[in-house]
C-alpha positions in Angstrom: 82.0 75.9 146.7 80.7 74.9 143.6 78.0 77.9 143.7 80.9 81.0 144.3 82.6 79.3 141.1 79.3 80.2 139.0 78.7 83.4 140.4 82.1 84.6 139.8 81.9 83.3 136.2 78.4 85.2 136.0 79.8 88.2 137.1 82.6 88.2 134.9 80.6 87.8 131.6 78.0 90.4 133.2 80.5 93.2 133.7 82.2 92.4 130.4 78.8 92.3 128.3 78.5 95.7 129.8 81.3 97.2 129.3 80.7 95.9 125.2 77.5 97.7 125.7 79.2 100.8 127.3 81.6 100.5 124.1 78.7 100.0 122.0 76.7 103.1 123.5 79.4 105.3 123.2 80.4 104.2 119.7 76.6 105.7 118.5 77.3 108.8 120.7 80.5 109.8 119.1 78.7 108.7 115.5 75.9 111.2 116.5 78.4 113.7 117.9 80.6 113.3 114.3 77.8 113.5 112.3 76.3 116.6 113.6 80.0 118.2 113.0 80.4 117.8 110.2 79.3 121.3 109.6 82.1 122.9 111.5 85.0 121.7 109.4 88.2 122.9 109.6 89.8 123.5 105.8 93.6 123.2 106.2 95.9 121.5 103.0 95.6 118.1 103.7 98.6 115.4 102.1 96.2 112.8 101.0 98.8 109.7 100.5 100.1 110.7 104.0 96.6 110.5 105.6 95.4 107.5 103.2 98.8 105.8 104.6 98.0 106.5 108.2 94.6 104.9 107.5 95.8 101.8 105.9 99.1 100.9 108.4 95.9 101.2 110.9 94.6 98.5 109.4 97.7 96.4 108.3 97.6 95.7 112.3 94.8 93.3 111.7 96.6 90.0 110.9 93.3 88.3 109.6 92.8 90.9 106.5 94.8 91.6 103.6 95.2 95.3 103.1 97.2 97.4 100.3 97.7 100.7 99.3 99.0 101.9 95.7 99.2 105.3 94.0 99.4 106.4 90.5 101.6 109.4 91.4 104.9 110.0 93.3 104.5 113.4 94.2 102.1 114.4 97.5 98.7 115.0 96.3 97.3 117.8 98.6 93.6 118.8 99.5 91.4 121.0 101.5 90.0 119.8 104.4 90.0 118.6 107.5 92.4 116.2 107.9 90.5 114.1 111.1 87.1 114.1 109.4 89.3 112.6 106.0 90.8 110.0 108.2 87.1 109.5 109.8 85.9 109.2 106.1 89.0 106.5 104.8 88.6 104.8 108.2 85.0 104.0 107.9 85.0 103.3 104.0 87.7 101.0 104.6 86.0 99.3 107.9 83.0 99.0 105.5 85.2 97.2 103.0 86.1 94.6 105.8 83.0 94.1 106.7 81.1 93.2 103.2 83.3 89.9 102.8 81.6 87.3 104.2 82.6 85.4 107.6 85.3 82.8 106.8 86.7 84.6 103.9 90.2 86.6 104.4 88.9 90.5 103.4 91.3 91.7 100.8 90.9 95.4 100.6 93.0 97.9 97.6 92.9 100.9 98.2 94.0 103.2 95.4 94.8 106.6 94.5 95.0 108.6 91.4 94.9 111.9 89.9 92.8 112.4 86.9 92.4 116.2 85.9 92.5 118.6 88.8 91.4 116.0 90.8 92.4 113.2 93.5 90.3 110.0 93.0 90.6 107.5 95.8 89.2 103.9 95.2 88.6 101.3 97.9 87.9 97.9 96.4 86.6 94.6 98.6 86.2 90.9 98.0 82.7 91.0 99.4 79.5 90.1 97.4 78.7 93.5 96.0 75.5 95.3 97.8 72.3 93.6 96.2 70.3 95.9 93.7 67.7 96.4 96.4 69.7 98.7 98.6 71.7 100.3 96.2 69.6 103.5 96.4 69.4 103.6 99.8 73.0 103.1 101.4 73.7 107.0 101.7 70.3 107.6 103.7 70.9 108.1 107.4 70.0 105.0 109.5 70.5 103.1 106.3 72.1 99.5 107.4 72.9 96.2 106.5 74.6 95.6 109.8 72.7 94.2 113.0 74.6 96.6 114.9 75.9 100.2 114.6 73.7 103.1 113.9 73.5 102.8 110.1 75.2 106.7 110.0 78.6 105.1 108.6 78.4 106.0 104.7 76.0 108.9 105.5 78.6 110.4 107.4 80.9 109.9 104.7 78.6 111.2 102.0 78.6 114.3 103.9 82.2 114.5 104.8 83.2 114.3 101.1 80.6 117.2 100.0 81.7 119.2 102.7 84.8 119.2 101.0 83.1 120.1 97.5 83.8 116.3 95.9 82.0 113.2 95.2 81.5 109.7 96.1 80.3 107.2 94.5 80.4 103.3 94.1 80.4 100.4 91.6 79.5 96.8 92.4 79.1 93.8 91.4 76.9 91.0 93.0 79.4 88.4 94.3 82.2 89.7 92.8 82.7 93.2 95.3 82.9 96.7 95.3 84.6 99.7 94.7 83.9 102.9 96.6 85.0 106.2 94.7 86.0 109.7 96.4 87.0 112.2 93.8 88.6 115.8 95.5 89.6 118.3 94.1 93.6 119.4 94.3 94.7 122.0 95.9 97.4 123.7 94.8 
């Protein structure tokens, strides 16, 4: 019956646009949820390259982007923190990094790490056409976003991981060339 063929089909797509919109719903929860923590931070010695690897081999997964990891120093590099709101930070710096190259263009993503004083500085460098100079001052701001979806808390959150942890973020960009987001933390010893 050519009608039960239709209906199934319907069905189908119905139950898996909702479960996308279940996914979706409880994507801005846990954003909500992770942004109001970030207050209750644990501080434990984090081993930055370890967690920065983690982050990265995460990524590597993804067949359709290009994604590298290099550091300027062969001994660990350790912080204070807390080590799942650091991955939370890389992860979504990283996911950003994806995200600003344009459809149709394979994402190359560096991400760096260095030790310049007393302090760690991680860089994460896309192929992506650089944030336009209107936006530039706003990108930190809760509910700040490019994206047509998503809750625009991404880099806010990460703004406020970072200075939970007493350090700094930053970026540089170029239009049409990329960007570079910077996270400088101090060492621990």
């Amino acid at each position: 019956d050519h009608n039960a063929v239709d209906t199934k089909l319907i069905s189908q797509n119905v139950a898996k646009t909702l479960v996308e919109q279940i996914d979706y719903l409880s994507n801005i929860a846990s954003d909500f949820s992770n942004f109001a923590n970030i207050g209750n931070a644990k501080q434990e010695q984090v081993n930055l390259l370890e967690s920065l690897q983690a982050v990265v081999n995460l990524f590597t997964m993804d067949t359709s982007i290009s994604i590298r990891l290099s550091a300027g120093v062969s001994d660990p590099v350790f912080v204070m923190g807390d080590k799942t709101q650091m991955n939370r930070l890389f992860t979504n710096l990283i996911r950003n990094a994806v995200e600003a190259v344009p459809q149709h263009t394979r994402a190359v993503v560096d991400v760096a790490l260095n030790v310049i004083d007393e302090n760690a500085v991680v860089r994460i460098t896309d192929n992506g056409n650089g944030i336009e100079p209107s936006v530039r001052d706003k990108i930190f701001y809760p509910n700040f976003t490019t994206k047509t979806s998503g809750t625009g808390l991404g880099l806010a959150m990460c703004k406020g991981i970072v200075e939970q942890m007493k350090g700094d973020i930053w970026f540089d960009t170029e239009e049409g060339a990329g960007t570079s987001f910077f996270v400088k933390l101090r060492q621990s010893s």
